[in-house]
KOLTI-82775 format. One record per residue (C-alpha): residue number from 1; x, y, z. Coordinates in steps of 0.02 Angstrom, whole numbers, plus 50000, padded with zeros to 5 digits. Each point is the difference from the previous one (the first is absolute). Layout:
BEGIN
{resi = NUM xx = X yy = Y zz = Z};
...
***
This chain:
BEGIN
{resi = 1 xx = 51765 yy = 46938 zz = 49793};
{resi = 2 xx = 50110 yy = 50030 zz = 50139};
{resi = 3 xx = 50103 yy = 50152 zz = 49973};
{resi = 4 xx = 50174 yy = 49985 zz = 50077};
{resi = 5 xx = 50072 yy = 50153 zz = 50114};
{resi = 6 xx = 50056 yy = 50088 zz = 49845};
{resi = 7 xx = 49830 yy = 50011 zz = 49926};
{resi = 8 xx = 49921 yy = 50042 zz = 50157};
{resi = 9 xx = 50098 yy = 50170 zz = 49991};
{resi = 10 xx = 49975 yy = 50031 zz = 49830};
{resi = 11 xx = 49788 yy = 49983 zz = 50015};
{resi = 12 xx = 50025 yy = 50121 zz = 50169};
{resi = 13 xx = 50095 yy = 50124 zz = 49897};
{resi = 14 xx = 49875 yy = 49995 zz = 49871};
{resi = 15 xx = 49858 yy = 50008 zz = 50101};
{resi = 16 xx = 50083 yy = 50149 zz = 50089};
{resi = 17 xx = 50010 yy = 50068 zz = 49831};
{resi = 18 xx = 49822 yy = 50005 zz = 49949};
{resi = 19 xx = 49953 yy = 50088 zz = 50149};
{resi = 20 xx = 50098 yy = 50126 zz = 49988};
{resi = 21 xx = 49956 yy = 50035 zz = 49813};
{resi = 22 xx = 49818 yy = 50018 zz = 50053};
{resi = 23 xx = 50010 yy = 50110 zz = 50131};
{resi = 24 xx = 50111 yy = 50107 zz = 49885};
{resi = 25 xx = 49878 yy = 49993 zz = 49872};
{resi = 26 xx = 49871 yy = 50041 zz = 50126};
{resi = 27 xx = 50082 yy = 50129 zz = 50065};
{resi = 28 xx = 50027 yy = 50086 zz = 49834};
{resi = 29 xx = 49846 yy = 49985 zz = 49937};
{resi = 30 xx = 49956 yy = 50107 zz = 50175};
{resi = 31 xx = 50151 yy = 50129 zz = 49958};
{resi = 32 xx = 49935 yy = 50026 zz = 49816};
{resi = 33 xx = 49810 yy = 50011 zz = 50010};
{resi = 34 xx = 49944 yy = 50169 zz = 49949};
{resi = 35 xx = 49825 yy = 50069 zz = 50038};
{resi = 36 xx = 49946 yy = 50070 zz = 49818};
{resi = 37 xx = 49955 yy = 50188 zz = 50010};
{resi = 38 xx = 49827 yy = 50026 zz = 49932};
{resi = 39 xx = 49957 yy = 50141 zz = 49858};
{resi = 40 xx = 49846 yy = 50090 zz = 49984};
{resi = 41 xx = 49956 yy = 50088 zz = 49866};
{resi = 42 xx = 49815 yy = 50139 zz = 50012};
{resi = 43 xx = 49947 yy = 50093 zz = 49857};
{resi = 44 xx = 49889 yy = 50152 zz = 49987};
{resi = 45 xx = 49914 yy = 50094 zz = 49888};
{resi = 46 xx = 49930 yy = 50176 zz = 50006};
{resi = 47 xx = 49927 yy = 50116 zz = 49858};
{resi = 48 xx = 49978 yy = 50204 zz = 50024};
{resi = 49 xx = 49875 yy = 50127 zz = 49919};
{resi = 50 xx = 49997 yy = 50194 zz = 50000};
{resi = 51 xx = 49872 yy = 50136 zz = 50040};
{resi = 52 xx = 49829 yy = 49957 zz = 50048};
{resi = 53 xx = 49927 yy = 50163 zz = 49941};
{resi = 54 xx = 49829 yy = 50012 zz = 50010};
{resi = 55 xx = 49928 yy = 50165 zz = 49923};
{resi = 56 xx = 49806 yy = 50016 zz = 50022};
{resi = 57 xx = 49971 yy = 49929 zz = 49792};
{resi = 58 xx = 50071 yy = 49851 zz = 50096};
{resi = 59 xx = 49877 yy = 49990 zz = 50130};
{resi = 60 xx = 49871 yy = 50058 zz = 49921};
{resi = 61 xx = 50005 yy = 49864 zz = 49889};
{resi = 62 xx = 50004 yy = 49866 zz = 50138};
{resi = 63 xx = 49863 yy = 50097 zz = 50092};
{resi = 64 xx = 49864 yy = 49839 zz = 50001};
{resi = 65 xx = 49882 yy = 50080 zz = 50119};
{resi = 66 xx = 49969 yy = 50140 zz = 50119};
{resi = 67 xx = 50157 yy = 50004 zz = 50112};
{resi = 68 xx = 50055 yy = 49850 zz = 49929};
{resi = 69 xx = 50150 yy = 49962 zz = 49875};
{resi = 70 xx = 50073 yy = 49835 zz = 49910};
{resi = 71 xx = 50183 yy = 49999 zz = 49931};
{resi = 72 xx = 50048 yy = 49837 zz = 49991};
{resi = 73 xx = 49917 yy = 49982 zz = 49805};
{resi = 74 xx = 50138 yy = 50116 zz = 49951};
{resi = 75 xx = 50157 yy = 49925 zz = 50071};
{resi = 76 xx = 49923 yy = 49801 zz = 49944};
{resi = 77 xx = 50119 yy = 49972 zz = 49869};
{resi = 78 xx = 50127 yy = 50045 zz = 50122};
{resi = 79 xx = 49974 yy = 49889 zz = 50134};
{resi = 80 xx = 50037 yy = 49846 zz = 49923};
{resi = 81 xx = 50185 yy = 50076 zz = 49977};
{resi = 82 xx = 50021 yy = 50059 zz = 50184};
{resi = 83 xx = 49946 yy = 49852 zz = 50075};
{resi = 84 xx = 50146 yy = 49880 zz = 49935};
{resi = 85 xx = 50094 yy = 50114 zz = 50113};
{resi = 86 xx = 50033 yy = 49986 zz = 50185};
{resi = 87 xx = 50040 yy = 50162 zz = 50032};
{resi = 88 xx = 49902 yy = 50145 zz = 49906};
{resi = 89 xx = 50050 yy = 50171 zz = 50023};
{resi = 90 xx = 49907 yy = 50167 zz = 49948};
{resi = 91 xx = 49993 yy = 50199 zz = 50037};
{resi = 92 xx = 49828 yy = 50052 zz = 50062};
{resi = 93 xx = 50025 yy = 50185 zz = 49936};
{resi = 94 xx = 49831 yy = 50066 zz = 50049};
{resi = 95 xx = 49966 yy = 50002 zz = 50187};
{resi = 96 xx = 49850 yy = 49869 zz = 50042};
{resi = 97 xx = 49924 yy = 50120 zz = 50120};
{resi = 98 xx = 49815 yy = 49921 zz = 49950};
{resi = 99 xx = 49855 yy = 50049 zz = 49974};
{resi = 100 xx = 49931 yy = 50078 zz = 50155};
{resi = 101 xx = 50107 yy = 50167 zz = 49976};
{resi = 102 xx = 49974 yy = 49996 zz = 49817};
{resi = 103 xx = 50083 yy = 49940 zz = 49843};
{resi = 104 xx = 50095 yy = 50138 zz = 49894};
{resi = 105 xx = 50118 yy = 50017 zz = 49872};
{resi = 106 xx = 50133 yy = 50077 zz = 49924};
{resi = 107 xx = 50106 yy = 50107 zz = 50070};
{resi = 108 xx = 49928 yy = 49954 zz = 50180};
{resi = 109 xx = 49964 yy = 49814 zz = 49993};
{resi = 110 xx = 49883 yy = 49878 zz = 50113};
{resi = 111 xx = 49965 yy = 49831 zz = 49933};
{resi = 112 xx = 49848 yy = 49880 zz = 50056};
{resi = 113 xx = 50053 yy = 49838 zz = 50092};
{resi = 114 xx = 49931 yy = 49886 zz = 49855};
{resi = 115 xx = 50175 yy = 50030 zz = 49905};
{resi = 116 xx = 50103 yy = 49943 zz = 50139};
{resi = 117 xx = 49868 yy = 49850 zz = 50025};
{resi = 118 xx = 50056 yy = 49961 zz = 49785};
{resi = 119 xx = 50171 yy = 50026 zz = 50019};
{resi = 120 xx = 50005 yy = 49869 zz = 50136};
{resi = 121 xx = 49892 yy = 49896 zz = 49915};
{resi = 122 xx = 50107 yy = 50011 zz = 49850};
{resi = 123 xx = 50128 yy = 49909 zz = 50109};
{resi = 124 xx = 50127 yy = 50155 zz = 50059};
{resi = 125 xx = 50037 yy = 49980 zz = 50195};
{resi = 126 xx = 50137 yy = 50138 zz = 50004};
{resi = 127 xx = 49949 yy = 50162 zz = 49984};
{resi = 128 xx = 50091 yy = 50183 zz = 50008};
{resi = 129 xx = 49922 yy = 50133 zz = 50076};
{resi = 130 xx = 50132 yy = 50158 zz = 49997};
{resi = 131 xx = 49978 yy = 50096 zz = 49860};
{resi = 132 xx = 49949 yy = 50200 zz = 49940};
{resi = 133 xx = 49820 yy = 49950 zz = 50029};
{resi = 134 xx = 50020 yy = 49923 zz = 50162};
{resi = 135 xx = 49936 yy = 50162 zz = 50093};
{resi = 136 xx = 49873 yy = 50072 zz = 49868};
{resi = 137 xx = 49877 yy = 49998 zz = 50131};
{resi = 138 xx = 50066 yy = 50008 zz = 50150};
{resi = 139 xx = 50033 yy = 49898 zz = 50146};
{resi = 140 xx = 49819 yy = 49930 zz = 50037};
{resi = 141 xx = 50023 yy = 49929 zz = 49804};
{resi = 142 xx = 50188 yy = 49937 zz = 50048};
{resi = 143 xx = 49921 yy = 49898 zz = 50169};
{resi = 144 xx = 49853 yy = 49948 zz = 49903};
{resi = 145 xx = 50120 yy = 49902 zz = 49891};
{resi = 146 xx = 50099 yy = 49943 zz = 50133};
{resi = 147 xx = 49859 yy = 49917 zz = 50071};
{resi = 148 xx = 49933 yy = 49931 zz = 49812};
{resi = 149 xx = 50172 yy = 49912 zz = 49973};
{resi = 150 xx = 50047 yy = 49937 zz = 50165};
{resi = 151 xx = 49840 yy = 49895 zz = 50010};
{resi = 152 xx = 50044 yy = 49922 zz = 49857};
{resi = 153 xx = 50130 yy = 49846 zz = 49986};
{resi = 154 xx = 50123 yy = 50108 zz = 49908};
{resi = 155 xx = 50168 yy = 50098 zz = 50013};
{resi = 156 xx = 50002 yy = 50193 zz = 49993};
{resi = 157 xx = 50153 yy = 50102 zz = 50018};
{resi = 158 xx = 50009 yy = 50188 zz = 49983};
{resi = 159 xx = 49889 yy = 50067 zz = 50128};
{resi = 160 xx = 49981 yy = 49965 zz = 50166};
{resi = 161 xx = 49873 yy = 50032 zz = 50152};
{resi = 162 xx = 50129 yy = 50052 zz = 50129};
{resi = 163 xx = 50210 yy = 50015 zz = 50006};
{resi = 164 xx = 50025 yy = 49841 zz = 50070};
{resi = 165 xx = 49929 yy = 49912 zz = 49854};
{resi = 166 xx = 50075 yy = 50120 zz = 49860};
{resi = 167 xx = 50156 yy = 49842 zz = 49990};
{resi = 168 xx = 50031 yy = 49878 zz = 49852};
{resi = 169 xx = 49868 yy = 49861 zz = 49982};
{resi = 170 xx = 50077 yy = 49813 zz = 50004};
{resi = 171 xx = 49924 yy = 49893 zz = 49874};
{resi = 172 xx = 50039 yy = 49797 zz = 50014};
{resi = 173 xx = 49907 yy = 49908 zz = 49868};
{resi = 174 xx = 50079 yy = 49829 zz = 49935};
{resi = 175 xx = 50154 yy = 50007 zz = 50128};
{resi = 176 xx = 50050 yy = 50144 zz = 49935};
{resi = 177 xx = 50015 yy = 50176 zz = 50081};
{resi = 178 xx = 49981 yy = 50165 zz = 49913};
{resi = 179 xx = 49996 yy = 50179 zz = 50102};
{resi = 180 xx = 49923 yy = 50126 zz = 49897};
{resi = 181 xx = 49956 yy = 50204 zz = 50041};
{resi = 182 xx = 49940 yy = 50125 zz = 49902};
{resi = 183 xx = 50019 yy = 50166 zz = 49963};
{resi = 184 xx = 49958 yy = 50161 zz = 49896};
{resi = 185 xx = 50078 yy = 50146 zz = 49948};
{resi = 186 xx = 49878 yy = 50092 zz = 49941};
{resi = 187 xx = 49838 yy = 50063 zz = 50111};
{resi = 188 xx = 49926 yy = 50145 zz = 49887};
{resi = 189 xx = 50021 yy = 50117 zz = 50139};
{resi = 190 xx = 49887 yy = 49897 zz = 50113};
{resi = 191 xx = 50096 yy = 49958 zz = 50163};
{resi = 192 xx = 49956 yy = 49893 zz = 50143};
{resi = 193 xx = 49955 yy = 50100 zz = 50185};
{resi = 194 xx = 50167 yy = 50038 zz = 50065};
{resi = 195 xx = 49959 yy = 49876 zz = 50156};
{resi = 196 xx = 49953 yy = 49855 zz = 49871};
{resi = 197 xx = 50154 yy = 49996 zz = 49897};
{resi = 198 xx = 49956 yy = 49797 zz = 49946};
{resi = 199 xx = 49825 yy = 50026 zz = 49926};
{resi = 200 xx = 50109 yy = 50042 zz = 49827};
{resi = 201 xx = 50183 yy = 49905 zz = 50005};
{resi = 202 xx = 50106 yy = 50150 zz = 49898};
{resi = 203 xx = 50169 yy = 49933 zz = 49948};
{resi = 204 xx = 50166 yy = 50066 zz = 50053};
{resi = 205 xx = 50199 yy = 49933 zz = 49990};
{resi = 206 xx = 49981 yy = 49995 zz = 50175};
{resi = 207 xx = 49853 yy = 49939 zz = 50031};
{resi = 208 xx = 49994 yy = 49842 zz = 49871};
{resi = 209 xx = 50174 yy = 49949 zz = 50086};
{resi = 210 xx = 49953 yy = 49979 zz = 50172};
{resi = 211 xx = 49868 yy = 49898 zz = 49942};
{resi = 212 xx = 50092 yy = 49894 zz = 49893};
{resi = 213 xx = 50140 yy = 49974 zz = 50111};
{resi = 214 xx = 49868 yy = 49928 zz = 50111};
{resi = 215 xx = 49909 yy = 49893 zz = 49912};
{resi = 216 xx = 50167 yy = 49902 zz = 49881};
{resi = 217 xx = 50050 yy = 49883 zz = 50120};
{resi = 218 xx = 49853 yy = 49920 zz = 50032};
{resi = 219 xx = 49927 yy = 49992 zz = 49833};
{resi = 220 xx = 50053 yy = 49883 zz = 49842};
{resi = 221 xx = 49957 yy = 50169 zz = 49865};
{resi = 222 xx = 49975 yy = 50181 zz = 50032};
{resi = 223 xx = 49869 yy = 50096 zz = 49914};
{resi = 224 xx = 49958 yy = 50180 zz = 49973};
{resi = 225 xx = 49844 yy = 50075 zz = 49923};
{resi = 226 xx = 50038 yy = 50164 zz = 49928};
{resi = 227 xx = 49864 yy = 50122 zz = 49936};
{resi = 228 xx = 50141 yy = 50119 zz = 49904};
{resi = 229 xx = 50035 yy = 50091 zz = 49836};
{resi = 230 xx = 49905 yy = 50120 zz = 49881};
{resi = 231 xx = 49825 yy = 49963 zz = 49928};
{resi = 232 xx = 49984 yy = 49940 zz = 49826};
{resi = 233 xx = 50176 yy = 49966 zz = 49960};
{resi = 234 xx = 50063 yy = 49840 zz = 49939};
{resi = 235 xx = 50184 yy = 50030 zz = 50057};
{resi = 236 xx = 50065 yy = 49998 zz = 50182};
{resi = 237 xx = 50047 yy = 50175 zz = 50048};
{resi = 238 xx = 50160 yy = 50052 zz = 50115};
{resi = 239 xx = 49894 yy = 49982 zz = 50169};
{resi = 240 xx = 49953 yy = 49831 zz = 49958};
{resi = 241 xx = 50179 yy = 49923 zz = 49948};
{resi = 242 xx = 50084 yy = 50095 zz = 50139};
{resi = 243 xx = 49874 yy = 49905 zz = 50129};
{resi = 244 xx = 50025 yy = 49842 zz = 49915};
{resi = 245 xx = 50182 yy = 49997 zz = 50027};
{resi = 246 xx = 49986 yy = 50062 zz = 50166};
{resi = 247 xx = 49885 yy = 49849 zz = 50076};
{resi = 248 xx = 50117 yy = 49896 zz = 49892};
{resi = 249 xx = 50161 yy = 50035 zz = 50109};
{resi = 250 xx = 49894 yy = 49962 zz = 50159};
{resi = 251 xx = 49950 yy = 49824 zz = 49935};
{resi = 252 xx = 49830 yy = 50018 zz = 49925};
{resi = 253 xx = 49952 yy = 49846 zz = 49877};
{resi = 254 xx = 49849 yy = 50064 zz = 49913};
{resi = 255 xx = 49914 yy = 50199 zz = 49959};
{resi = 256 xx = 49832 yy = 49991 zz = 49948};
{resi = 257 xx = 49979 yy = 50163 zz = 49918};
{resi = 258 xx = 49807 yy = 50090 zz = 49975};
{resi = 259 xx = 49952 yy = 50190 zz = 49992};
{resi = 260 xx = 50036 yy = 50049 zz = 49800};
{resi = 261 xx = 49817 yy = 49902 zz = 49944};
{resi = 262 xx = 50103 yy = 49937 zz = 49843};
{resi = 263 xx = 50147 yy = 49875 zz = 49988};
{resi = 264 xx = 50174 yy = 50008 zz = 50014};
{resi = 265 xx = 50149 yy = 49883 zz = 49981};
{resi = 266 xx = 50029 yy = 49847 zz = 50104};
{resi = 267 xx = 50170 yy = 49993 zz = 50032};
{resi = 268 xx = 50170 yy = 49967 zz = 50124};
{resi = 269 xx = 50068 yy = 50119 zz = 50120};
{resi = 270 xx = 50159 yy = 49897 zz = 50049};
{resi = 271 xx = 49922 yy = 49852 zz = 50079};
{resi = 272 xx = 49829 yy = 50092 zz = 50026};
{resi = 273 xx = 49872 yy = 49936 zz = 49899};
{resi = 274 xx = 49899 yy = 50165 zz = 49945};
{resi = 275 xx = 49818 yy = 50033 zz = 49950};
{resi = 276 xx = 49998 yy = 50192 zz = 49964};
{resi = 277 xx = 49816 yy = 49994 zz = 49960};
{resi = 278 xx = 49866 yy = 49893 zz = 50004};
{resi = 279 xx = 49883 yy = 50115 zz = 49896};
{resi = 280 xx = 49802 yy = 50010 zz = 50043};
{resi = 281 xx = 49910 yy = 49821 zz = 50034};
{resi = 282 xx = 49842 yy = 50097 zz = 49984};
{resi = 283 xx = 49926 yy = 50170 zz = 49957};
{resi = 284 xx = 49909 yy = 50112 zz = 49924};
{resi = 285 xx = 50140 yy = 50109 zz = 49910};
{resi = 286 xx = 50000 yy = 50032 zz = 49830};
{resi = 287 xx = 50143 yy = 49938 zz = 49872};
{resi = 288 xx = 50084 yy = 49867 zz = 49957};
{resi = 289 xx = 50148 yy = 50028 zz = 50105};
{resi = 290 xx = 49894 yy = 50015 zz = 50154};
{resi = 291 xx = 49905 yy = 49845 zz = 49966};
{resi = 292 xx = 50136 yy = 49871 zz = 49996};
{resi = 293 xx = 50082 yy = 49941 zz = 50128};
{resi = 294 xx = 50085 yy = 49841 zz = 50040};
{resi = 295 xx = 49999 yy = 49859 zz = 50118};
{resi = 296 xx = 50173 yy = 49968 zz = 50062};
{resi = 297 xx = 50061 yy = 49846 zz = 50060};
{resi = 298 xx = 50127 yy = 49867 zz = 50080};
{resi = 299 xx = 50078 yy = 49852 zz = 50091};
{resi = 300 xx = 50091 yy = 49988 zz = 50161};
{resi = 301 xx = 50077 yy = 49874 zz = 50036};
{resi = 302 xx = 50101 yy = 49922 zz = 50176};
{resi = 303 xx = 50105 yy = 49847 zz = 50021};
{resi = 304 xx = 50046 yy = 49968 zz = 50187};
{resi = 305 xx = 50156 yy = 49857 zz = 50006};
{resi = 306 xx = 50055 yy = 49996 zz = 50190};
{resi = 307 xx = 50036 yy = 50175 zz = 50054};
{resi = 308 xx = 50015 yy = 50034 zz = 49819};
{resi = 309 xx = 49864 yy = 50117 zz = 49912};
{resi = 310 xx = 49982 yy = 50067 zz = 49841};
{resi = 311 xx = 49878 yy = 50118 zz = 49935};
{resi = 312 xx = 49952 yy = 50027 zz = 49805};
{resi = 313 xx = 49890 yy = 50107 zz = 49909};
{resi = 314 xx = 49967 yy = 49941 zz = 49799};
{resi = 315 xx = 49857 yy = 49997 zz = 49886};
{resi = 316 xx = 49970 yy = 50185 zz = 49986};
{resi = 317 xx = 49881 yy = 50056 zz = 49875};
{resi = 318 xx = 49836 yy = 50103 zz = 49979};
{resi = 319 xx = 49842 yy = 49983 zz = 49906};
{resi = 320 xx = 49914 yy = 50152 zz = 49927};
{resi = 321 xx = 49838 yy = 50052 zz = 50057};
{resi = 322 xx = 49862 yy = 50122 zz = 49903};
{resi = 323 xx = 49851 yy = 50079 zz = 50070};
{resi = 324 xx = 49878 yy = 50028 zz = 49873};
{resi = 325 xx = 49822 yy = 50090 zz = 50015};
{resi = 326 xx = 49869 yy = 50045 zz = 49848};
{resi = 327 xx = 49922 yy = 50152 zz = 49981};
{resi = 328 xx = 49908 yy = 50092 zz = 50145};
{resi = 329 xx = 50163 yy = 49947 zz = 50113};
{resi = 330 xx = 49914 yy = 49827 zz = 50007};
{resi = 331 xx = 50024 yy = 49813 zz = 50025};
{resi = 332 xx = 50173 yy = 50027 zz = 50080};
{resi = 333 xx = 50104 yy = 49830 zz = 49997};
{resi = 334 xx = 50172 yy = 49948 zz = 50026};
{resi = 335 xx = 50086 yy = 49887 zz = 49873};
{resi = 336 xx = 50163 yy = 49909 zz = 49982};
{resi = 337 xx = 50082 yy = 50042 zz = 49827};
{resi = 338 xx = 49965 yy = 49798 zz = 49972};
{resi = 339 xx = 49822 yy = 50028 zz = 49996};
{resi = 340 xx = 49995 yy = 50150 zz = 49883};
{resi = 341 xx = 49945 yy = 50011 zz = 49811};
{resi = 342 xx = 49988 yy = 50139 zz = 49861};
{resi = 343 xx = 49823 yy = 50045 zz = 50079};
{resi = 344 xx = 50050 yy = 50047 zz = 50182};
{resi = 345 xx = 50173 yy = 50093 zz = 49947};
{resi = 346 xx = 50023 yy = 50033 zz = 49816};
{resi = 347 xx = 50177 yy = 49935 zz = 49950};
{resi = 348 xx = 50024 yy = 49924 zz = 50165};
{resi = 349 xx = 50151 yy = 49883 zz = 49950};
{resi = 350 xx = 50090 yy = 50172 zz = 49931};
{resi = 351 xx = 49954 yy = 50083 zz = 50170};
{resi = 352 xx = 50072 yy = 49836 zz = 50094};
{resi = 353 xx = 50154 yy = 50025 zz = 49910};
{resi = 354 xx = 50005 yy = 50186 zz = 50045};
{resi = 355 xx = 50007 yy = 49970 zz = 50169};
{resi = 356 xx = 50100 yy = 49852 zz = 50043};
{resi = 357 xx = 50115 yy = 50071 zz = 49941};
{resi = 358 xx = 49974 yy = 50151 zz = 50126};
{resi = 359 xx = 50017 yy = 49862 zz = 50130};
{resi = 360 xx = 50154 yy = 49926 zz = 49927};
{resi = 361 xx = 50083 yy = 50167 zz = 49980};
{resi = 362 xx = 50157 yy = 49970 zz = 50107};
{resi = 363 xx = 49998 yy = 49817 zz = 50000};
{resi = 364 xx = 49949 yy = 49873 zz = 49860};
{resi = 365 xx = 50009 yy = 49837 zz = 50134};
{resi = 366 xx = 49818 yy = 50060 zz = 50055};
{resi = 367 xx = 49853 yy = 49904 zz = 49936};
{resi = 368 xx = 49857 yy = 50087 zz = 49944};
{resi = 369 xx = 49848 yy = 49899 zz = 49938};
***
């Protein structure tokens, strides 16, 4: 058909028309295009046990031949627990200062290596080594520790070989960063050499918040292990609550308390979750309140959005532990309250009862199992 001049403008115009609506769609569709910001979520999980205490009844017991020790039969019903865990925390309260100086006991102790060889077996890979046995026998014991723990693929914190490695240790595990030190208050009179201050990390205001103002910025959660309080008494006294709110106001996340060998409340100090005491994981002290202790536990949590992070901390519970032994101080072995019967601990569920609520004494949220 032969379009007359009329036409022949109109088709140009409309021609025109459509290609200017697609390059304006094409340009739009370059104006409006947003690159989607990614979110990634990591998730950790970390468990913590108290006092590993080990009185000679204890090694006697795992004495298997001359020189020669086994523990791990003791702590078996434990492991399984531990290792769902990927962190595992636990106070080595007597010093591992082995064999070849001799093993003693209470009130000076020296344990063999075979209990630190069990309690990493067991599946705990961070371990505190500040505490009022830390110097029982000396410094030889102290560096004989030292070099039992750093040859092993673990974390210590608490004592150090030299000044310049007496800092906060940086742990990263599942994209997640904690910074954790530890430190005691009490030494039973037994001090470090004057020139080797770091062999025992003793806790002051001062000290705890140059170290912490260190080590927050570069870490997701702050952690302090704190061997505190007064023995054998199921309530936080004044030096322990006064501590707690003090690392509190400088930003600490998480206290795991140890030193009283029995339990004491979980609880919150502001937003500081507090552990005031783990109890004993094992020994060989008599009583009920000395043998049960707990395993404490929790989440952390970290979503990362852009240059957005947030941090969480949930699922905080504990699970009670008992350390039972027959007659003669024999067949020492750890058991979850789970695993228990009328046989091991007469009236166990009534004991159970007794102390969760010990643990739930300030706050009913916690979980005990």
């Amino acid at each position: 058909m032969k379009l007359n001049k009329r036409g022949k403008v109109l088709v140009l115009v409309l021609f025109l028309l459509i290609i200017g609506c697609s390059v304006k769609v094409k340009n739009n569709t370059n104006v409006k295009k947003v690159e989607k910001v990614e979110k990634k979520q990591y998730d950790l999980s970390m468990v913590m046990a108290g006092d590993v205490l080990i009185h000679s009844a204890v090694y006697t017991d795992a004495k298997t031949g001359e020189n020669s020790y086994d523990f791990k039969p003791m702590l078996s019903s434990i492991k399984p627990i531990v290792s769902n865990y990927d962190l595992a925390f636990v106070n080595q309260e007597t010093i591992i200062g082995g064999k070849a100086i001799g093993l003693s006991h209470y009130p000076r102790f020296n344990s063999p290596e075979e209990i630190g060889d069990a309690v990493i077996d067991t599946g705990f890979n961070i371990i505190n080594l500040t505490n009022n046995h830390t110097m029982d026998r000396g410094v030889e014991a102290v560096m004989n520790s030292l070099s039992y723990w750093k040859d092993k693929d673990v974390y210590i914190t608490g004592s150090y070989e030299s000044a310049e490695e007496r800092k906060p240790i940086i742990i990263e595990k599942n994209g997640i960063k904690i910074g954790l030190i530890g430190y005691t208050t009490v030494t039973n009179g037994l001090l470090p050499p004057s020139d080797k201050p770091f062999l025992t990390n003793i806790y002051s205001d001062e000290v705890a918040k140059t170290d912490i103002e260190s080590i927050k910025d570069k870490v997701d959660v702050v952690m302090v292990s704190m061997h505190w309080g007064v023995e054998y008494t199921n309530t936080p006294v004044e030096e322990q609550t006064t501590i707690a709110n003090y690392l509190s106001s400088l930003g600490v996340n998480v206290i795991i308390g140890h030193h009283p060998h029995v339990i004491e409340p979980i609880t919150y100090v502001n937003n500081t979750l507090v552990i005031y005491s783990l109890g004993n994981f094992i020994s060989g002290q008599i009583g009920e309140n000395q043998q049960i202790g707990m395993l404490a536990s929790l989440d952390i949590h970290k979503t990362v959005e852009g240059e957005k992070v947030n941090v969480s901390i949930d699922n905080v519970g504990s699970e009670l532990i008992y350390t039972n032994y027959t007659s003669g101080y024999k067949n020492y072995h750890v058991y979850p309250f789970s695993e228990l019967n009328n046989d091991i601990l007469n009236n166990f569920e009534t004991v159970k009862e007794k102390y969760s609520s010990i643990v739930k004494m300030y706050d009913d949220s916690i979980i005990v199992k």
